[in-house]
N, C-alpha and C positions, 0 to 999 in steps of 0.2 A: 402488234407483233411485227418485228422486222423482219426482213426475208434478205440475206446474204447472198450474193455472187460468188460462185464459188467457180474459178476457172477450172476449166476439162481436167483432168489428169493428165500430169504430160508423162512420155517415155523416160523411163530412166537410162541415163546416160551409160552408154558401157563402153567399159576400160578399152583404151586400143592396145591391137598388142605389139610389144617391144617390135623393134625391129629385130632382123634374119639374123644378121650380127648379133645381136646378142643374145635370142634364144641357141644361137650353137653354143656361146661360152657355158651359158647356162648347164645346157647337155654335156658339155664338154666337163665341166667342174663336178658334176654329176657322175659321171661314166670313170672319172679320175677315182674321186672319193670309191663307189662302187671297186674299184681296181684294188687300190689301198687297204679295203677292210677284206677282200679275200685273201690276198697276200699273209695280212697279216693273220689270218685263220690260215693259213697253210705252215707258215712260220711256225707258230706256236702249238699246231698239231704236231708236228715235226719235232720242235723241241720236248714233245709230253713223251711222245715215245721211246727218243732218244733217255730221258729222266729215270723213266720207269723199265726200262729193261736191265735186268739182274746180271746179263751176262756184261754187254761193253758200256753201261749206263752206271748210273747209282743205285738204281735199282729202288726206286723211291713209290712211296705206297701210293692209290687214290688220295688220301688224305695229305699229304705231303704233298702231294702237284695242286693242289686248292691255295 
């Protein structure tokens, strides 16, 4: 029977993190996009209500704003 060497377990290596600089773009592209999709849910709320009112709209159904 042979009997193998099995070196220690070493630590696993962990990631270093980016530098300061680029976790802010990071945030930064983040907090942007974040901006962008409320916008445009504001936008398009806006636009649904304007659609759907009978009296200065078209006055268009639930099924019609889909």
């Amino acid at each position: 029977m042979s009997s193998a060497i099995h070196p220690p377990p070493s630590k696993p290596q962990s990631q270093p993190h980016p530098p300061r600089s680029r976790q802010r773009l990071i945030l930064g592209v983040l907090v942007f996009a974040q901006l962008l999709i409320w916008l445009d849910g504001t936008i398009l709320s806006t636009a649904f209500e304007t659609l759907s009112d009978p009296v200065t709209g078209l006055g268009a159904t639930p099924g019609q704003l889909q």
